[in-house]
N, C-alpha and C positions, 0 to 999 in steps of 0.2 A: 117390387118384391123386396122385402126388410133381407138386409144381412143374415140376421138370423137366423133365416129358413133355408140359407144355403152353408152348407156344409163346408165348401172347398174356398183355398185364397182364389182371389181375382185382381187382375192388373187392370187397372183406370187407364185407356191407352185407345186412341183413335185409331184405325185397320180399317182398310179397303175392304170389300168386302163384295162379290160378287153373287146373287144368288139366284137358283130358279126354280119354282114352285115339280117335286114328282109329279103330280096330277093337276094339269089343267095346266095355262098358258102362261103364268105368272113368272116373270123374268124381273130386278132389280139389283139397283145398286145400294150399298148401306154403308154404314162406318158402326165399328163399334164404340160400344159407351164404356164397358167393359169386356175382359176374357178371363176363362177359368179353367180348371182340367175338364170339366164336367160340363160347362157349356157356356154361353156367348150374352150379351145383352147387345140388340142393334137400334142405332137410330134408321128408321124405315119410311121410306113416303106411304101414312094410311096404314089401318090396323089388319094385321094379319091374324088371321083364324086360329084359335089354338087345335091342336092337332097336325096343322097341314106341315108334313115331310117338304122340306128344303134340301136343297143340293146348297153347298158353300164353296165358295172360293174364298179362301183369308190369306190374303196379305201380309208378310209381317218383315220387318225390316232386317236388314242382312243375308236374305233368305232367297235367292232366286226364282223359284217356283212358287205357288201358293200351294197352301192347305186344302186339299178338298175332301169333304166328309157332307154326312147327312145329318140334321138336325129336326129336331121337332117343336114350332108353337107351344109352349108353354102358357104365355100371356102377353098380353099386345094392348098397349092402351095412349089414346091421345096425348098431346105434351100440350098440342095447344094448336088454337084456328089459325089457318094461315092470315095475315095482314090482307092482300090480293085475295079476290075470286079465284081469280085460275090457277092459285100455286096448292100444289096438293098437303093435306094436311102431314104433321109430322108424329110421330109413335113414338113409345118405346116399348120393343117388343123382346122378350126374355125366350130363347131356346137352349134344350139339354139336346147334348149330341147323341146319336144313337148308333151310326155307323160309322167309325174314325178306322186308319188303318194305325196298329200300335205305333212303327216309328214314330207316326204323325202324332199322336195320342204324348208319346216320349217326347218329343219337342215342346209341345204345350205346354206339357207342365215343370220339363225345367224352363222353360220363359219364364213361365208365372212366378216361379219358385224366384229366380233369377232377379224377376223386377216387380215382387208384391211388395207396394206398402199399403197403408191402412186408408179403404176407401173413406 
């Protein structure tokens, strides 16, 4: 997704990222590619559905506990075929948050604010 069409700054910043699908059985790990007040870009093993509700755990340094909030599949699309058969392909897949609690919401975005430069 171009700059452009998003609205809010984002921090260029690698995060743990733990997530697991509302509906059906889908459990993963990720890192981010970027974060924003408004929502997340993850590197993902295999493209995820737009639409499908994510549960999030985010990482972020100095922070003892994670972030947990709910997001939504925006867009999800290949980076590239894995080298190996068996190593799963890798995404990147674009979500806006839809359920955050404010504190957490107010953290986010002074980070961003804190540490945006120009992706």
């Amino acid at each position: 997704m171009d700059e452009e069409h998003r609205g809010a700054l984002r921090v260029r910043q690698q995060l743990t990222v733990l997530f697991r699908a509302l509906v059906g059985q889908r459990i993963g790990r990720a890192l981010t590619k970027n974060i924003g007040v408004d929502g997340v870009c993850l590197i993902t093993e295999g493209v995820l559905e737009p639409g499908t509700q994510l549960e999030l755990q985010v990482r972020f340094p100095d922070r003892a506990q994670p972030i947990t909030l709910v997001a939504e599949v925006v867009w999800s699309s290949l980076l590239d075929q894995p080298a190996k058969s068996y190593e799963p392909p890798t995404a990147e897949t674009g979500l806006k948050f839809v359920r955050i609690d404010p504190r957490d919401r107010s953290f986010i975005v002074q980070y961003v604010t804190l540490n945006a430069s120009p992706l």
